[in-house]
C-alpha positions as CSV (number, residue, x, y, z in Angstrom):
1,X,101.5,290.7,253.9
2,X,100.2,288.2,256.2
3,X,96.6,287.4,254.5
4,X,96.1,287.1,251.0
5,X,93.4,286.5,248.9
6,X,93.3,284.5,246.0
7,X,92.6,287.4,243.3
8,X,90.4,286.1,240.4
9,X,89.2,287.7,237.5
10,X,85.9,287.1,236.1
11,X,86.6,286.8,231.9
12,X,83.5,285.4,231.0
13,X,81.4,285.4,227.6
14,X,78.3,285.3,229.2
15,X,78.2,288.4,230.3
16,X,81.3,290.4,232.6
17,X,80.3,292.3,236.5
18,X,81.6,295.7,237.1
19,X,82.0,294.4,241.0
20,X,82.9,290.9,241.5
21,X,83.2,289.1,245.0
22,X,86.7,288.5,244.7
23,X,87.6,291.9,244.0
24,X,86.1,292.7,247.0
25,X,87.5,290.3,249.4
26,X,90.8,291.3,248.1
27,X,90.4,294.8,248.5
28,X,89.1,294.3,252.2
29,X,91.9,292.2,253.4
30,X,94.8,294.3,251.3
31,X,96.1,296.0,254.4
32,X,96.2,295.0,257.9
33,X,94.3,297.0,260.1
34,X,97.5,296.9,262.8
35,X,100.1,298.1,259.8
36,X,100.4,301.8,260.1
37,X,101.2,302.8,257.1
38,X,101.0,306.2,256.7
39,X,102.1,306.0,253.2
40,X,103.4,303.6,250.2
41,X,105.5,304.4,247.0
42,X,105.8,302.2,244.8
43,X,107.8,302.2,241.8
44,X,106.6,299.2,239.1
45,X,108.8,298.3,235.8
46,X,107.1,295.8,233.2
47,X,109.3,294.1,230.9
48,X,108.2,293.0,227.6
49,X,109.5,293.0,224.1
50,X,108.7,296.2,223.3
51,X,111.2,297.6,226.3
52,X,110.6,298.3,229.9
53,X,107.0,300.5,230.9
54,X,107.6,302.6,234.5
55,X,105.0,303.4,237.1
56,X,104.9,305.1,240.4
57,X,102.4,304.9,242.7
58,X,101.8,306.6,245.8
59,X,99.4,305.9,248.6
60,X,98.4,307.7,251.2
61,X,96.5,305.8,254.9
62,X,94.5,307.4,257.4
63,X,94.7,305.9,260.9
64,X,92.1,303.5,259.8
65,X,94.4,302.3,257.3
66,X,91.8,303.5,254.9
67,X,92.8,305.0,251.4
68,X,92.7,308.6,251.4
69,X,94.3,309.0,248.4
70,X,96.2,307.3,245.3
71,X,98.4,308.7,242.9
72,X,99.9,307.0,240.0
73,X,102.5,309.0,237.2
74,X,104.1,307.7,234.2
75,X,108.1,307.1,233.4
76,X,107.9,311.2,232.5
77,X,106.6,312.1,235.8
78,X,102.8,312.6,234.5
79,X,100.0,312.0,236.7
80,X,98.1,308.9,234.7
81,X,95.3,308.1,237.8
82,X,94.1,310.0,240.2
83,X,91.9,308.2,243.2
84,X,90.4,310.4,246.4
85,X,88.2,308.6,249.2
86,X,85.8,309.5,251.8
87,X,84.6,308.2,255.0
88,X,82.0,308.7,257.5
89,X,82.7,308.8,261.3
90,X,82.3,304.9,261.4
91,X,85.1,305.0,259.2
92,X,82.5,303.5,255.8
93,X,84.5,304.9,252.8
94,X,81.1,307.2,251.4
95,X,82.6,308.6,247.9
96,X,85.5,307.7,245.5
97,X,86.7,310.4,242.9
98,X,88.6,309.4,240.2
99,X,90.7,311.3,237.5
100,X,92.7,309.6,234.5
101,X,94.5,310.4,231.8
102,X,93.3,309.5,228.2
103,X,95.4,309.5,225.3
104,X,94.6,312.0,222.7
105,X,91.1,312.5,224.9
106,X,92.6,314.2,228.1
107,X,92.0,313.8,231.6
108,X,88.4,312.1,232.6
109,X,86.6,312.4,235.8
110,X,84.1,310.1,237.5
111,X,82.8,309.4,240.9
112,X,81.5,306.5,243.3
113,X,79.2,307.1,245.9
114,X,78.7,304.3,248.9
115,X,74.8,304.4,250.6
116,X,74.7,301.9,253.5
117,X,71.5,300.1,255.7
118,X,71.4,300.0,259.6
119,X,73.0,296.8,259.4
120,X,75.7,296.9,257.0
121,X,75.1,296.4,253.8
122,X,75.4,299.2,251.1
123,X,74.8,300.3,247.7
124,X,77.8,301.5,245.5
125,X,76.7,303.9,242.6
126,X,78.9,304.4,239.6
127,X,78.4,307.3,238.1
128,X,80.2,308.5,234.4
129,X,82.2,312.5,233.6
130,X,78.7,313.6,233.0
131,X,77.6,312.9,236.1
132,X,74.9,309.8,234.3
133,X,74.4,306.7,236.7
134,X,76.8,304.1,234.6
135,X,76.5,301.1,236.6
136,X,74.9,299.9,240.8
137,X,76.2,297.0,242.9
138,X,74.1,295.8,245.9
139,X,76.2,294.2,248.7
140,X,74.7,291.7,251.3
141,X,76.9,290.8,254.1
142,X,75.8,288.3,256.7
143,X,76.7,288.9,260.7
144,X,80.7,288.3,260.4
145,X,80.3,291.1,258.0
146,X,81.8,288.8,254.8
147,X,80.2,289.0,251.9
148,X,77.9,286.9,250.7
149,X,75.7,288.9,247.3
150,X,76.7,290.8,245.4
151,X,73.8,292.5,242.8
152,X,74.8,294.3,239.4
153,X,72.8,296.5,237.5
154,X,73.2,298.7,234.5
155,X,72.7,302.4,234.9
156,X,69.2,302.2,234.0
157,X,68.5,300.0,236.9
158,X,68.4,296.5,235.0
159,X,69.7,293.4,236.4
160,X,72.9,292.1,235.0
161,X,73.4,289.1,237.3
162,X,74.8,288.6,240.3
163,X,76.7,286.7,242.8
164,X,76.3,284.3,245.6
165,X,79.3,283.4,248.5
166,X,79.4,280.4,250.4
167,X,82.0,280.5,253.3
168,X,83.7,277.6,255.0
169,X,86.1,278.7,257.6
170,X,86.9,275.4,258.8
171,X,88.4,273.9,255.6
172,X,89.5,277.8,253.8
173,X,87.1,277.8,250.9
174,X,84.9,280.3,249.6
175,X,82.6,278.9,246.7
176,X,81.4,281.9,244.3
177,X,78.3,281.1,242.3
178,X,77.7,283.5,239.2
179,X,74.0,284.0,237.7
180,X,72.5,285.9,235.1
181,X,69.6,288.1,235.3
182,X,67.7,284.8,234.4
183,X,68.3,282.9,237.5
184,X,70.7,281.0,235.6
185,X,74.3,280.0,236.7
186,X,76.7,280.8,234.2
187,X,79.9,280.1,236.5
188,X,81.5,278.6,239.8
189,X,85.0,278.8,241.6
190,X,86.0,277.8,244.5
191,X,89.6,279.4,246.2
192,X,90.9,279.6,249.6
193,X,90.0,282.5,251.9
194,X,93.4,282.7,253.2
195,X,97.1,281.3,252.2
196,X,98.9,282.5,255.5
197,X,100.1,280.5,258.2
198,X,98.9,277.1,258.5
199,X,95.8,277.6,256.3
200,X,97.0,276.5,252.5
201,X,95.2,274.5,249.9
202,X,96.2,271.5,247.8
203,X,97.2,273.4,245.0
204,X,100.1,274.5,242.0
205,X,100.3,277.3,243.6
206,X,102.9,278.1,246.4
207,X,103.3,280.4,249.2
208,X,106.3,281.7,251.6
209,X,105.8,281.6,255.4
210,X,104.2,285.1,255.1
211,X,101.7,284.1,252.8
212,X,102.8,285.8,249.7
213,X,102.7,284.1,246.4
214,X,105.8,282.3,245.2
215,X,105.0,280.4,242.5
216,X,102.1,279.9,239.9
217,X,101.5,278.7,236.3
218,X,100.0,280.6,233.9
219,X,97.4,278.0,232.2
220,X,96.2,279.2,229.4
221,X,95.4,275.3,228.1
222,X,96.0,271.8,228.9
223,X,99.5,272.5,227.1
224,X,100.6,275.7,228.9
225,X,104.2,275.4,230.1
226,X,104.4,278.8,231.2
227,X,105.1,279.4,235.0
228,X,105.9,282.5,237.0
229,X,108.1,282.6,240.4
230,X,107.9,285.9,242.8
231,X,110.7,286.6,244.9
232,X,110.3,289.5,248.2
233,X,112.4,290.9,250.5
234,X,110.7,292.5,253.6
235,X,111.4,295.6,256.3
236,X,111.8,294.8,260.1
237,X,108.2,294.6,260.3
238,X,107.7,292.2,258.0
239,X,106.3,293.9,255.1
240,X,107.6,293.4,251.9
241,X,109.7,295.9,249.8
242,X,111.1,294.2,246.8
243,X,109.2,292.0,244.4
244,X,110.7,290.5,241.4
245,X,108.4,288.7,238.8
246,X,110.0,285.8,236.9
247,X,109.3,283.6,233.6
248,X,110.2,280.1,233.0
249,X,109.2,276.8,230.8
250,X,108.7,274.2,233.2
251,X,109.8,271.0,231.8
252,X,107.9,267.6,232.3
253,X,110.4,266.5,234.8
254,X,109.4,269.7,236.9
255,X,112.4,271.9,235.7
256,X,112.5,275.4,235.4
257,X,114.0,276.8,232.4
258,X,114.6,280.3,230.5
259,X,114.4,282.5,233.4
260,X,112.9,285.8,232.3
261,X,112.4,288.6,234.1
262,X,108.7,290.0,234.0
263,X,108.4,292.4,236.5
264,X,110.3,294.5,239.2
265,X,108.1,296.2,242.2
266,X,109.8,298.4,244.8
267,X,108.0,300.3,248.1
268,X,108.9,303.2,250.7
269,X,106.6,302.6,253.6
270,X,106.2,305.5,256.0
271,X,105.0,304.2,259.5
272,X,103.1,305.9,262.3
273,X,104.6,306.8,265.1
């Protein structure tokens, strides 16, 4: 994929947002708009030291390139997650189902609905299996349509904080400023919008010519030797359909050591014709 977004978690002890900005970025660039895709299987095998863990997901694209639908199973063939999406005629996905499977528990159902303005910006509404508001995000996008507030409340209607986006295009940086429902900031981060082409930060982390992620450490600490490599292999159209996830100790002198492999990700991608 030829635009990435820096994905970043929000693991605060302040307080945590159902919907973060980055998330959302993310999700808005994940697929090119130009791909045709009609659909993605993808086969994912985690290793750890309790043996290898299988999933397989398949995705299914509308001529938007908008999810219609995503289907994940276990190593047995079970369906684990279960995603269906709606859009209007201006192509604004409107309502999200989702079904998952809970151990001992069963399968579980809950639903999204999307409630947008005359200029853009919508209202996402979470609600839980017995159809009870659980959570609401307010998204406030300015004329290029990127986001720039993002508002989370509780399902009683009570602020939990929110989010603010700064966006310089010039230099690739976003800066995210995270509040509390006092006013207060709590947290900052800045990232790059984008990692293809020529547009790449000063930073540990490394990219191939197509933008994809090739190498990042894991810092946990100051101490934190860990680092990861990715290697891809791509289709004629340049999309990638091998990814292999890799563990090493880097050394002082820059060395990578004790290879180990961490994750294996394979994809069919069906094309439009």
């Amino acid at each position: 994929m030829r635009l990435t977004i820096l994905i970043t978690t929000f693991l605060l002890s302040q307080l945590t947002f159902s919907q973060s900005i980055a998330s959302y970025n993310s999700n808005a660039t994940k697929y090119e708009k130009n791909a045709n895709f009609t659909q993605i299987i993808e086969k994912t095998s985690f290793y750890n030291s309790d043996g290898i863990k299988t999933e397989i997901e398949h995705k299914d694209f509308n001529k938007s390139m908008q999810l219609t639908s995503l289907k994940r199973f276990d190593d047995k063939n079970k369906l684990i997650w279960l995603n269906i999406y709606k859009y209007d005629s201006l192509q604004r996905r409107v309502r999200l189902d989702n079904k998952r499977w809970i151990n001992v528990i069963g399968y579980q159902t809950k639903h999204t609905e999307y409630k947008y303005d005359s200029i853009g910006n919508f209202v996402q509404i979470d609600y839980n299996s017995q159809k009870q508001i659980s959570n609401i995000a307010q998204y406030f996008l300015d004329k290029e349509k990127n986001l720039i507030r993002l508002e989370n409340y509780n399902g009683n209607g009570s602020l939990i904080g929110y989010e603010t986006a700064n966006y310089d295009l010039e230099n690739n940086v976003v800066v995210v400023n995270q509040y509390n429902n006092k006013n207060e900031l709590v947290n900052s981060n800045n990232r790059a919008i984008s990692h293809s082409g020529e547009k790449k930060q000063k930073t540990s982390n490394k990219y191939n010519e197509q933008g994809d992620l090739i190498f990042y450490k894991r810092n946990w600490n100051d101490n934190d030797n860990v680092c990861y490599t990715i290697e891809y292999k791509y289709d004629k159209k340049g999309n990638w359909i091998s990814k292999k996830r890799y563990s090493h100790i880097q050394t002082e002198s820059g060395k990578l050591k004790k290879k180990k492999t961490k994750m294996v990700k394979t994809r069919k991608i069906k094309y439009g014709e």
